[in-house]
C-alpha atoms as an extended CHARMM CRD file, in Angstrom:
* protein
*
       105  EXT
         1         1  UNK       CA             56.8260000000      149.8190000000      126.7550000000  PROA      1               0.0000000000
         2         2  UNK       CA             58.0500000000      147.5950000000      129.3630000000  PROA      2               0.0000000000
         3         3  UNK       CA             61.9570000000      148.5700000000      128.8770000000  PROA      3               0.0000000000
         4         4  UNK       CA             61.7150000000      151.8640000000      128.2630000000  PROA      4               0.0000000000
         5         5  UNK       CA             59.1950000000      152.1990000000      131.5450000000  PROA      5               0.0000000000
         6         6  UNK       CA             62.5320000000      149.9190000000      132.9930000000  PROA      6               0.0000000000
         7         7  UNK       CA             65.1660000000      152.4780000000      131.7430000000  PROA      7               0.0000000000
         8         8  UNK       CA             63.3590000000      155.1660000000      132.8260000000  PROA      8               0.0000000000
         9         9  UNK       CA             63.3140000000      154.3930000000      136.3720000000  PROA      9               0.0000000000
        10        10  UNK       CA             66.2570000000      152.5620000000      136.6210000000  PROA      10              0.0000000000
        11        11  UNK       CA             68.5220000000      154.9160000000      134.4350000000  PROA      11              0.0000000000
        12        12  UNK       CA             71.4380000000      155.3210000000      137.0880000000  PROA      12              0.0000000000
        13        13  UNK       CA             71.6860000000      151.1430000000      137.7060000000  PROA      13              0.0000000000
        14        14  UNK       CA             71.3820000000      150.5220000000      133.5970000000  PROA      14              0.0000000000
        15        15  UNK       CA             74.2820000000      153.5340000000      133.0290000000  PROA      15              0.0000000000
        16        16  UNK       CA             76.8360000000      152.1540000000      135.7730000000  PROA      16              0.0000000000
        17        17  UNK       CA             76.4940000000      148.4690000000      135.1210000000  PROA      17              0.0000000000
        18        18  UNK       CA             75.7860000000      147.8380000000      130.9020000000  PROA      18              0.0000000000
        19        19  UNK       CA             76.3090000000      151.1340000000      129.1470000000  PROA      19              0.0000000000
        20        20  UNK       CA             79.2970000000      151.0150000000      126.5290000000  PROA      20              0.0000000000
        21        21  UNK       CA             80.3390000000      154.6940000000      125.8950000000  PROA      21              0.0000000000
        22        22  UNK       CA             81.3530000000      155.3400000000      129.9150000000  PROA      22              0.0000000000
        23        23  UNK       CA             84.2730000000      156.5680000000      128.6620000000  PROA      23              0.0000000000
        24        24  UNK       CA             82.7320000000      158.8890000000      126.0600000000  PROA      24              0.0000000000
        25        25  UNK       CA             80.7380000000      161.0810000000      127.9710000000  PROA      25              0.0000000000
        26        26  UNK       CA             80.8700000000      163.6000000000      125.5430000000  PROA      26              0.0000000000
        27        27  UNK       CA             78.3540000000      161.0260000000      123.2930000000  PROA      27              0.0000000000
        28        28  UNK       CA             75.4830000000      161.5350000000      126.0830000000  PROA      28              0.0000000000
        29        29  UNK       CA             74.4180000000      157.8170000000      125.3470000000  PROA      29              0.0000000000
        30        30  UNK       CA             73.4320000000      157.2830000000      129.3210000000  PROA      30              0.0000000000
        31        31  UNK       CA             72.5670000000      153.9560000000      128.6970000000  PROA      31              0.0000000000
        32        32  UNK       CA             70.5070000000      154.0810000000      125.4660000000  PROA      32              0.0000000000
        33        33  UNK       CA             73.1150000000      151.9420000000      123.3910000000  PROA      33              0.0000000000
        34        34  UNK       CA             71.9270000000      149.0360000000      125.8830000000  PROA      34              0.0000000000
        35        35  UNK       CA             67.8410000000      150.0560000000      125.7990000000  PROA      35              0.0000000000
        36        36  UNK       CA             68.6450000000      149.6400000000      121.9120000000  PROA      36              0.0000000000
        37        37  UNK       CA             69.8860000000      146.0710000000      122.3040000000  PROA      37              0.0000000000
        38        38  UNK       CA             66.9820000000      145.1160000000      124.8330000000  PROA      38              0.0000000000
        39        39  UNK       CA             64.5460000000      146.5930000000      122.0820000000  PROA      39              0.0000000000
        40        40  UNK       CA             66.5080000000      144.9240000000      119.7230000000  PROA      40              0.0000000000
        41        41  UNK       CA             66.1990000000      141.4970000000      121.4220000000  PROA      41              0.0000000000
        42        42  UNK       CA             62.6470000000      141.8340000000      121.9850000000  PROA      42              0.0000000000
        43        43  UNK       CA             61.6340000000      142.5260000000      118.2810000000  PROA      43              0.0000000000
        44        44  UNK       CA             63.5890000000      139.3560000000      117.5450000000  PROA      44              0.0000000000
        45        45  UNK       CA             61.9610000000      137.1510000000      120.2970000000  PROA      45              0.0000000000
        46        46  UNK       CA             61.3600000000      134.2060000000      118.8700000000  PROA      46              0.0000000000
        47        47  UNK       CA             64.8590000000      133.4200000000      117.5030000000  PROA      47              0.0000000000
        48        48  UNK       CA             66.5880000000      132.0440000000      120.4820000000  PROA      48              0.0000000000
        49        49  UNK       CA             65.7690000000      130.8990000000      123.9460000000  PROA      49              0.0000000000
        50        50  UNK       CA             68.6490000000      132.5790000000      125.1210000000  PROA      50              0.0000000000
        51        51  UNK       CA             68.2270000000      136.1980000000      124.3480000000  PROA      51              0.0000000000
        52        52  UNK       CA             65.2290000000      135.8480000000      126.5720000000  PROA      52              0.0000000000
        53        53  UNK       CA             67.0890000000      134.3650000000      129.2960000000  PROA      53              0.0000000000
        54        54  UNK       CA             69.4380000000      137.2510000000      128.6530000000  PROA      54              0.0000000000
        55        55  UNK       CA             66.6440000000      140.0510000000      128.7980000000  PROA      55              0.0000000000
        56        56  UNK       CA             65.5710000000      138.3190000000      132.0350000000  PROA      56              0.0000000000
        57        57  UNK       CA             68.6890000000      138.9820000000      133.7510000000  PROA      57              0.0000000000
        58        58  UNK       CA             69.1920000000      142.1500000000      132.6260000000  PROA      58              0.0000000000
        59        59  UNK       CA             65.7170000000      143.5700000000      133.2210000000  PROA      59              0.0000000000
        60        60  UNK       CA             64.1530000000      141.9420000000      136.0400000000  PROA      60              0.0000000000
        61        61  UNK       CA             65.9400000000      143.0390000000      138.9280000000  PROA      61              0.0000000000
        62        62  UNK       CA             63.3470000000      144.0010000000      141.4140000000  PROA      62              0.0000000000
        63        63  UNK       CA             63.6050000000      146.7850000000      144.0010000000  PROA      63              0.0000000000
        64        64  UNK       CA             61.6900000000      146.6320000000      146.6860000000  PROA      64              0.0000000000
        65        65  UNK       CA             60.7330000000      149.8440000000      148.7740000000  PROA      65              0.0000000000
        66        66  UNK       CA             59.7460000000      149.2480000000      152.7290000000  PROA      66              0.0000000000
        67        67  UNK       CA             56.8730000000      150.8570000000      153.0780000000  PROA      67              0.0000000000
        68        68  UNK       CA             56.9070000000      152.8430000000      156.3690000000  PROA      68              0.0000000000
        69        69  UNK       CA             54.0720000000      153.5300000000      158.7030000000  PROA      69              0.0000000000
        70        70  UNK       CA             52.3140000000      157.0040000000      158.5660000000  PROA      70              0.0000000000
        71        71  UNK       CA             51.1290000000      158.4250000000      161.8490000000  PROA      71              0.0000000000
        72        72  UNK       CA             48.9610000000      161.6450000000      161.6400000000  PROA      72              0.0000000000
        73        73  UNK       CA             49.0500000000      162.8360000000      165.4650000000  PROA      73              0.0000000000
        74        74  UNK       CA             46.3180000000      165.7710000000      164.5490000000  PROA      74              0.0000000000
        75        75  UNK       CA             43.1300000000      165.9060000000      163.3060000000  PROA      75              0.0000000000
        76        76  UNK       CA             43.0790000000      168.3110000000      160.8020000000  PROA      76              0.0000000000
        77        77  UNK       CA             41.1940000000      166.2790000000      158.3340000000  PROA      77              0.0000000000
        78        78  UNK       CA             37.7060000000      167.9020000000      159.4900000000  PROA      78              0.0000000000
        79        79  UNK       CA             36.2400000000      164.3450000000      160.5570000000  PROA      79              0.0000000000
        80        80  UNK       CA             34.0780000000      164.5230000000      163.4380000000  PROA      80              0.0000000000
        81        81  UNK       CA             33.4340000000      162.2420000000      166.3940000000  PROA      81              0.0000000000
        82        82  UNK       CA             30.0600000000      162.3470000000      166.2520000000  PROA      82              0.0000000000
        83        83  UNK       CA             27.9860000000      163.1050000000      163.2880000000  PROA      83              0.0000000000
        84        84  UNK       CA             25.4080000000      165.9270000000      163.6670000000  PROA      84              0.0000000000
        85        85  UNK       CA             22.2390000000      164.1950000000      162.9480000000  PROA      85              0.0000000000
        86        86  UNK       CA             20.9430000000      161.0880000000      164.7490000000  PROA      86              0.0000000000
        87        87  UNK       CA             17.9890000000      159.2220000000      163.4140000000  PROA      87              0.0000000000
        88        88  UNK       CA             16.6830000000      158.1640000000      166.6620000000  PROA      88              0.0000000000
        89        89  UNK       CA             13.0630000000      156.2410000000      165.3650000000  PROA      89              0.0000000000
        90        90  UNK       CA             11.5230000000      153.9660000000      168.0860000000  PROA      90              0.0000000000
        91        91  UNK       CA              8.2770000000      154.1630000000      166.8250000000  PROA      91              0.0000000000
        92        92  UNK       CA              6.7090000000      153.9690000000      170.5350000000  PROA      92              0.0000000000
        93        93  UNK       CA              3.6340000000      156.0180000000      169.2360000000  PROA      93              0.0000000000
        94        94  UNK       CA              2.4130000000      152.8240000000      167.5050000000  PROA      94              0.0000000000
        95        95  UNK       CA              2.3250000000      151.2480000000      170.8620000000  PROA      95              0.0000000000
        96        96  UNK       CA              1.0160000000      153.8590000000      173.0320000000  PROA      96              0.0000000000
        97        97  UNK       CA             -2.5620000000      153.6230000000      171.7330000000  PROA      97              0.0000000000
        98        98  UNK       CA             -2.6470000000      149.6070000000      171.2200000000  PROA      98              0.0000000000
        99        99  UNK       CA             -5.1090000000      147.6110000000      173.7040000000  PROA      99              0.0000000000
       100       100  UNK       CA             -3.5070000000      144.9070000000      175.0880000000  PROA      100             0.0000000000
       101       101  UNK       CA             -6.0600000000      142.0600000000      175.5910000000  PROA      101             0.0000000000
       102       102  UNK       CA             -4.8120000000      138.7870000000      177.4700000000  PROA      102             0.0000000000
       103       103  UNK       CA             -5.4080000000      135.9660000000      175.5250000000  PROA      103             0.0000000000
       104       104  UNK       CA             -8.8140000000      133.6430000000      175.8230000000  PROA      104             0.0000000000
       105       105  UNK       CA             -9.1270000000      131.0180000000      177.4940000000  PROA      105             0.0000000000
């Protein structure tokens, strides 16, 4: 899954740097004669330390996108500043009716 998720996205690098038939376009291989290899070399992992090493190189080359800030200058989102219901409990009615008594001596 991991190759074919590679060749997928990575289809244009794979054709112009390890395909075989560039010259016979009229095969339509676009790359899938080296996917076969790589799928090849995988189901045969444990042979030699070397395949691995080649797989590594050919299928590891990382791109990396810079991600790029997003600034939304209006607020169409529907948020509000200020939400429409407070609960505002101080419960000063317990106190109102209390006795206050100072302490004895």
């Amino acid at each position: 899954m991991g190759q074919i998720g590679y060749y997928e996205l990575n289809i244009d690098y794979i054709i112009k740097t390890y395909c075989v038939n560039k010259d016979k376009p009229q095969l339509q291989c676009n790359g899938k004669c080296h996917l076969a290899k790589q799928l090849q070399l995988t189901s045969t992992s444990s042979e030699d330390s070397a395949d691995a090493t080649f797989l590594a190189e050919a299928f590891f080359p990382v791109f990396l996108v810079q991600q790029s800030e997003v600034i939304f200058k209006n607020n169409h989102f529907g948020f509000q500043k200020k939400p429409k219901f407070y609960y505002n409990k101080q419960y000063a009615h317990l106190v109102e009716h209390s006795i206050y008594k100072p302490p004895m001596a």
